[in-house]
C-alpha positions as CSV (number, residue, x, y, z in Angstrom):
1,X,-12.8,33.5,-99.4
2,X,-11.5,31.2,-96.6
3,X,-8.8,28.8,-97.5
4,X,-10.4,25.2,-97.3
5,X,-6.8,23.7,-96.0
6,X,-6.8,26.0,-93.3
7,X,-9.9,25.8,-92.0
8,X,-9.8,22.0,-92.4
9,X,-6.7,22.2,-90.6
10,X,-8.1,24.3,-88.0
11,X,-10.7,22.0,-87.7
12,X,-8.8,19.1,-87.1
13,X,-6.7,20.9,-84.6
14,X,-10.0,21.3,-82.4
15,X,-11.2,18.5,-82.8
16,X,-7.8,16.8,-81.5
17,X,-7.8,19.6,-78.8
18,X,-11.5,18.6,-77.9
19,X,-10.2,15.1,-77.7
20,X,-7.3,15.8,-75.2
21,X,-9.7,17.5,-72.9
22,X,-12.7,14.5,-72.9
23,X,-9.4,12.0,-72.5
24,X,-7.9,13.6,-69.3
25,X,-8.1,12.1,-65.9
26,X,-10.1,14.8,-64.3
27,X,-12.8,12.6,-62.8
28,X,-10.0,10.5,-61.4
29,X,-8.1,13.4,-60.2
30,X,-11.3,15.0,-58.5
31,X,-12.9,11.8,-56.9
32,X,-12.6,11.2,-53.5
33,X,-10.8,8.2,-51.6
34,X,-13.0,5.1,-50.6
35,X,-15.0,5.9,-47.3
36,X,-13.4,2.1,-46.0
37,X,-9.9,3.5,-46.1
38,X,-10.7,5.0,-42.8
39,X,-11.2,1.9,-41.9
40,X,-8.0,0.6,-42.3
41,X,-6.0,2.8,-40.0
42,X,-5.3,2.4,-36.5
43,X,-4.1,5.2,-34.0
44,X,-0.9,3.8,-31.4
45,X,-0.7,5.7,-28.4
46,X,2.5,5.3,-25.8
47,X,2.3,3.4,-22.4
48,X,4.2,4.2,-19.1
49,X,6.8,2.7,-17.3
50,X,3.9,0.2,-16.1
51,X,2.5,-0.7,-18.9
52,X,-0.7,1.7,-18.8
53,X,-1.4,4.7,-21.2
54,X,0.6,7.2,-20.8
55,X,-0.3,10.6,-21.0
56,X,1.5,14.3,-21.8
57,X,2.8,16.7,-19.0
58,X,-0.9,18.0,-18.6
59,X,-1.7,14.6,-16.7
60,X,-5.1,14.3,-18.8
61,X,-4.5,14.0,-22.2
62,X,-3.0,10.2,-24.2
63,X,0.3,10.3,-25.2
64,X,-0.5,10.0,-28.8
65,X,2.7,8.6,-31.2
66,X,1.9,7.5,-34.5
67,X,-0.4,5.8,-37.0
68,X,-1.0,2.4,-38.1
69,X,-3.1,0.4,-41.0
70,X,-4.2,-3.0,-41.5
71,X,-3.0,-5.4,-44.0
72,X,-4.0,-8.6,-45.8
73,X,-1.5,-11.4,-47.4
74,X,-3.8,-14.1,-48.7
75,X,-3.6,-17.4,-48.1
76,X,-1.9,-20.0,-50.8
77,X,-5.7,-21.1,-51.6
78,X,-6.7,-17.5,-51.7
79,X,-9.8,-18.6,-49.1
80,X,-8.7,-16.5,-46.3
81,X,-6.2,-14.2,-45.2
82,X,-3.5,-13.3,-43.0
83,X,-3.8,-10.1,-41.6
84,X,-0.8,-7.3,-40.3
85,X,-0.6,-4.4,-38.2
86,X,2.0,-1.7,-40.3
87,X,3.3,1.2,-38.9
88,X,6.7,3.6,-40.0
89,X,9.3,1.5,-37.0
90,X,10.1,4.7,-35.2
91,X,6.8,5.1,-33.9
92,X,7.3,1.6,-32.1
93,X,10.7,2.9,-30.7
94,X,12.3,5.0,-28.3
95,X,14.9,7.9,-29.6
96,X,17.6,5.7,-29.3
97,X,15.7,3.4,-31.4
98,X,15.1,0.8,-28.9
99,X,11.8,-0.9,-29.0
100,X,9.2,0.3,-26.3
101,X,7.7,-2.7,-24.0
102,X,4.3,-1.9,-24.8
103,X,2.3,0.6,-26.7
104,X,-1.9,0.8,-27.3
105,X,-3.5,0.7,-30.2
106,X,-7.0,2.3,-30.7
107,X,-9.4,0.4,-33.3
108,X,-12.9,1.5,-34.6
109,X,-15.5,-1.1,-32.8
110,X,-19.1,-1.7,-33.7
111,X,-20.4,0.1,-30.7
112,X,-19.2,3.6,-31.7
113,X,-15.9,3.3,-29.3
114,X,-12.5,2.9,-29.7
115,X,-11.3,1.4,-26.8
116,X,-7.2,0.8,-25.8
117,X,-6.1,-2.4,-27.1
118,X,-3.0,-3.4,-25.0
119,X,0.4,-4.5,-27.2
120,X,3.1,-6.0,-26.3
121,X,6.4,-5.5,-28.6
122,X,8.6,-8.5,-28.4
123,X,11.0,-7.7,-31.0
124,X,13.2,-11.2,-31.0
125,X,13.1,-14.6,-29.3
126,X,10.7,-17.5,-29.9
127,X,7.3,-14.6,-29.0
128,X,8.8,-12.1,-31.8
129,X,6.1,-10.2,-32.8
130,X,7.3,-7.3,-34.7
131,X,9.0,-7.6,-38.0
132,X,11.1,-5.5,-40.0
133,X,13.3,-5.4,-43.5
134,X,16.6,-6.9,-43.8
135,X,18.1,-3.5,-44.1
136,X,17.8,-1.6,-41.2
137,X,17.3,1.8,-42.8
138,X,14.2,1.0,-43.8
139,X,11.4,2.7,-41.2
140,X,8.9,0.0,-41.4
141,X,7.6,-2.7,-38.7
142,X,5.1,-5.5,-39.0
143,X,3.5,-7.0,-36.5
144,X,1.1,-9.9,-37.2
145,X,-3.0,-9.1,-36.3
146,X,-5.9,-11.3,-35.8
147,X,-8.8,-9.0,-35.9
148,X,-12.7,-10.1,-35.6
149,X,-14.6,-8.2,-37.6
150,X,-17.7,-8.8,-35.8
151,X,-15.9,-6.9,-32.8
152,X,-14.0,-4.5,-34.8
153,X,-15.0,-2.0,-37.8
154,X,-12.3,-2.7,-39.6
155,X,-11.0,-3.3,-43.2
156,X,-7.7,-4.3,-44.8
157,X,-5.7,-3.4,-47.9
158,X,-5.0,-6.1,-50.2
159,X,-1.3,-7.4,-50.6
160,X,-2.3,-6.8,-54.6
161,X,-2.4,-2.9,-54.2
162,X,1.0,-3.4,-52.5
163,X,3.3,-3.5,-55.9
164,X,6.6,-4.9,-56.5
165,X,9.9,-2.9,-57.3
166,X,9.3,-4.5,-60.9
167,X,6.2,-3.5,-61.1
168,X,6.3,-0.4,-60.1
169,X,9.3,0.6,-62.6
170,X,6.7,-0.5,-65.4
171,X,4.3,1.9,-64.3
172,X,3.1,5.8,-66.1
173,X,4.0,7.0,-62.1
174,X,6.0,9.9,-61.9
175,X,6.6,13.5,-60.3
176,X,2.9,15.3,-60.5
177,X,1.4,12.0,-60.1
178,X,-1.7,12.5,-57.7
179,X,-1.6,11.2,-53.9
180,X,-3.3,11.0,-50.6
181,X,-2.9,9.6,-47.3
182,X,-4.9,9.1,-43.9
183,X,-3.6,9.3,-40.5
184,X,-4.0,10.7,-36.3
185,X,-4.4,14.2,-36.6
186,X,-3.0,15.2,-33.5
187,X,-5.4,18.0,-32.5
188,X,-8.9,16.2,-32.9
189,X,-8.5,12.4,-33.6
190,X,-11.4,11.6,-32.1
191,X,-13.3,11.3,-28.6
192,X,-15.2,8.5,-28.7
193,X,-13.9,6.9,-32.5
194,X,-11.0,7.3,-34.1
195,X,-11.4,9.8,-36.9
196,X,-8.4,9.9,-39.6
197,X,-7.2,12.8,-41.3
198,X,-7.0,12.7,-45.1
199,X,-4.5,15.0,-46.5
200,X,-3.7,15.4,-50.4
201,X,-0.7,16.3,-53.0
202,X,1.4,14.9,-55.5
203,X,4.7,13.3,-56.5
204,X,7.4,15.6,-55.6
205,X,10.3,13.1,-56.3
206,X,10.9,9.5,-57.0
207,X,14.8,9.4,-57.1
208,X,16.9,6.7,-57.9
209,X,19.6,7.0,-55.5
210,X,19.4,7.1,-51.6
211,X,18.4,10.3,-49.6
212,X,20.5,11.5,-46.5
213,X,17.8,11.2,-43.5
214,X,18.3,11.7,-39.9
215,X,15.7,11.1,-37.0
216,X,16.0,13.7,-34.0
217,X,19.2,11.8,-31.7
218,X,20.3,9.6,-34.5
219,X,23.2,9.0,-36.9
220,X,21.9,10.1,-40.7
221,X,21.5,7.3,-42.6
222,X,20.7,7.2,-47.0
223,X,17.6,5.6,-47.7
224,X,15.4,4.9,-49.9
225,X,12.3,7.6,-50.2
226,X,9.5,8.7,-52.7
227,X,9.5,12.8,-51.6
228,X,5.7,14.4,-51.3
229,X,4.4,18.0,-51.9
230,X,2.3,17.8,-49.0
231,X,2.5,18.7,-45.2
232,X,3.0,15.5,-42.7
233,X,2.6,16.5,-39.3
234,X,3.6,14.7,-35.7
235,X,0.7,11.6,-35.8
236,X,1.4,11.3,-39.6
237,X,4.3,8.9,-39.0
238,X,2.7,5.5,-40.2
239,X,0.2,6.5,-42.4
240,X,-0.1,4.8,-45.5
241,X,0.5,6.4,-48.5
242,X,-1.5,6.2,-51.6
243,X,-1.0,7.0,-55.6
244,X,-4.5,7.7,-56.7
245,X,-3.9,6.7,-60.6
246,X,-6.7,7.5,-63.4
247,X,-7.3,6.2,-66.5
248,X,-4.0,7.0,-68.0
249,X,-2.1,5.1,-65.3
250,X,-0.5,2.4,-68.1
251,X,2.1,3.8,-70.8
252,X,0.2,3.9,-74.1
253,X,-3.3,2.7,-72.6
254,X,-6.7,4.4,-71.5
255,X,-8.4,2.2,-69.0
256,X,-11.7,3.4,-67.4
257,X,-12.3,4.1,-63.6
258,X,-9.6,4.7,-61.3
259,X,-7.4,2.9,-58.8
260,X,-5.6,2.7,-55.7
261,X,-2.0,1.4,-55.2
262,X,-0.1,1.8,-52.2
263,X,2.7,4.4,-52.3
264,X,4.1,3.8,-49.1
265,X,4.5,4.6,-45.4
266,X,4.8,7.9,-44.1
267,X,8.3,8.4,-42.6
268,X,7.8,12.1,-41.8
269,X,8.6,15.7,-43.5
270,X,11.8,18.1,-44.4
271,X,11.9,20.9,-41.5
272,X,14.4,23.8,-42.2
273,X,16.0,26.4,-39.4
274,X,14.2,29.4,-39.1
275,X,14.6,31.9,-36.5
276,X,13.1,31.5,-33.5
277,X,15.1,29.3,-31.2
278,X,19.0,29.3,-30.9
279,X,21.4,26.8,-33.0
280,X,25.2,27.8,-33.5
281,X,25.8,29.3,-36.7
282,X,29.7,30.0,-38.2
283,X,30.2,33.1,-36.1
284,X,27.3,33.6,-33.4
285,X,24.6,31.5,-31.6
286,X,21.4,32.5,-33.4
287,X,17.5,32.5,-32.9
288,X,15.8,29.3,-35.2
289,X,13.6,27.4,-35.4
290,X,12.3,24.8,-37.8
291,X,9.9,25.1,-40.4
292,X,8.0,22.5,-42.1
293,X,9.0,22.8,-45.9
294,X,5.8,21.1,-47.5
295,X,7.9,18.3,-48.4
296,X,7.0,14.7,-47.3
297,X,9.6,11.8,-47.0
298,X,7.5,8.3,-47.5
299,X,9.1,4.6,-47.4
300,X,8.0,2.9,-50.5
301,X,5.5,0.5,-50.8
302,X,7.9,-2.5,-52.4
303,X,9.7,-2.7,-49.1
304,X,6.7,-3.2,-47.3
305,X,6.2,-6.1,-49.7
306,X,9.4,-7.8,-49.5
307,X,8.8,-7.8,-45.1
308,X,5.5,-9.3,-45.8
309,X,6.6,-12.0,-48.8
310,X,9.8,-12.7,-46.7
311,X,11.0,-16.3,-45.7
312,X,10.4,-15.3,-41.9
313,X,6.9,-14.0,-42.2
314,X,6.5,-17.1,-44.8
315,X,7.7,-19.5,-41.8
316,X,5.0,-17.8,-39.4
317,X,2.1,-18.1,-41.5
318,X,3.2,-21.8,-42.8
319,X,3.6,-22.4,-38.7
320,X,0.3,-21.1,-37.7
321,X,-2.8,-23.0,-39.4
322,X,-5.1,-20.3,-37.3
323,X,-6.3,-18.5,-39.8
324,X,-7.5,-14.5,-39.4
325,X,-11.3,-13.6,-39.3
326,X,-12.2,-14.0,-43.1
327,X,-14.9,-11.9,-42.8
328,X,-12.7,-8.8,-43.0
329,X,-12.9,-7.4,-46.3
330,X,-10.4,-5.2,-48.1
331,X,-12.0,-1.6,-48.7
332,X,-14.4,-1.2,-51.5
333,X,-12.2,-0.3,-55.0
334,X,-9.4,-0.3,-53.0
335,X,-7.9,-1.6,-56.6
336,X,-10.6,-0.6,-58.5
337,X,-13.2,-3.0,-58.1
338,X,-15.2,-4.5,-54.6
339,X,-13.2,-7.7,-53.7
340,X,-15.0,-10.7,-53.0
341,X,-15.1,-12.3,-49.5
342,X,-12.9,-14.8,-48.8
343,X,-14.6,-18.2,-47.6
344,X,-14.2,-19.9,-44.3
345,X,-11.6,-23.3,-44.6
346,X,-12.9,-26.3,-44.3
347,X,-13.0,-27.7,-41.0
């Protein structure tokens, strides 16, 4: 005869184990990003000595560098927005980390093109265009945008997916966590339209100390990173970064759905010597070469806040009553629901 304590035991343990498998986030996990994201992103390609594209050794093809997106800081009424251009800063600079003069950028239009769009960098004086965080580790720059959406295909994330420090020390993110991000794939990005890259992987790392990082001719500085199991490639560098959170993103809570939250800005990956060509080694110049560990180094999101809520951006926006297209929407359940579109000012 079966015991009836057992088996109600048993019975309780499947049901709790059936539970547990309904409750997990595998929908979340397995859904794909929002078709707009690709419409946030913007390639940057470099310019010559003259100011015109410039192109690689082979004469022919653009002198790709980097990736962009577009962001939105809303207004004080919350009727219209300002909008940014964000990219990681060394895509913007030379290896000596000087600015370049100029560099194109290559948006999405609504003729199925993506012409060169001319920038000029002014990175000081009364024209500055470019911003960046007080602390000069950090590898962002943010350069103010006024883009008409009846010209351009293009969309904008929403300052609210772009958390605070505080806020995100109150969240269920961690190492396993499950991310994305979209950027110039450098060997197809597109011949007559930009077409991004989306490449996938989870929390590596989320450290609370600094992490030794050197760009190629540069002192190593410590700075502040969230670390990535997932490859990042030369175009990467810019991308933005995205936690893709489901419905057990709050401590102790089950919310339905899914969300995006910006994790950062891609800064680049961890490369290790392997043989192949020569570095000096303690007895003997050997063969190396380096190899892309799988591990991705991305500049957090709040720092990217804290340019855009700073007291000079502030200034600017408080300076300028020319208010950005409002017609350009953030992407659809970019925070887990379809924002509304902001309304014209009054005249």
């Amino acid at each position: 005869m079966r015991n009836p304590t057992i088996c109600a035991a048993k019975g309780a343990f499947f049901l709790i184990l059936a539970l547990a498998i309904v409750l997990l986030p595998f929908p979340a996990a397995a859904a794909p990003p929002p078709r707009d994201i690709a419409k946030t992103i913007v390639f940057i390609f470099l310019a010559d000595d003259k100011g015109n594209p410039a192109v690689r050794d082979d004469g022919v093809t653009p002198a790709v560098n980097g990736t962009g997106f577009i962001v939105g800081v809303p207004t004080d009424d919350g009727r219209s927005v300002y909008e940014y251009l964000v990219t990681a800063k060394h895509v913007l600079q030379d290896k000596s980390g000087h600015y370049y003069k100029h560099v194109f950028i290559r948006i999405n239009d609504r003729q199925d093109h993506a012409p060169l769009q001319r920038l000029e960098i002014k990175s000081d004086g009364t024209s500055q265009n470019v911003f960046s965080h007080a602390d000069s580790s950090v590898d962002i720059a943010v350069i103010p945008a006024s883009l008409d959406e009846k010209l351009f295909d293009v969309r904008y994330i929403p300052l609210a997916a772009i958390k605070s420090k505080e806020e995100f020390q109150k969240s269920n993110i961690g190492p396993g966590a499950d991310v994305f991000f979209s950027g110039l794939f450098v060997w197809h990005y597109g011949v007559k339209t930009n077409i991004p890259i989306f490449r996938f992987g989870r929390v590596a790392m989320i450290p609370n100390e600094c992490i030794e990082w050197k760009e190629a001719e540069r002192t190593p500085q410590c700075v502040e990173l969230y670390l990535l199991e997932t490859m990042s490639f030369g175009g990467n560098s810019g991308s933005p970064v995205f936690f893709s959170l489901g419905i057990d993103r709050e401590l102790g809570s089950i919310h339905p759905g899914w969300e995006l939250q910006l994790a950062g800005v891609m800064r680049g990956s961890f490369n290790e010597p392997r043989l192949g060509d020569f570095v000096e080694v303690p007895n003997r110049v050997a063969p190396a070469f380096a190899q892309n560990l799988g591990i991705a180094a991305v500049t957090p999101a709040h720092l990217l806040r804290e340019i855009l809520l700073s007291e000079e951006l502030a200034k600017l926006r408080r300076d300028h009553s020319v208010q950005p297209p409002p017609e350009a929407n953030p992407p659809s359940d970019a925070t887990g629901s379809t924002p509304q579109k902001p309304e014209a000012p009054n005249p």
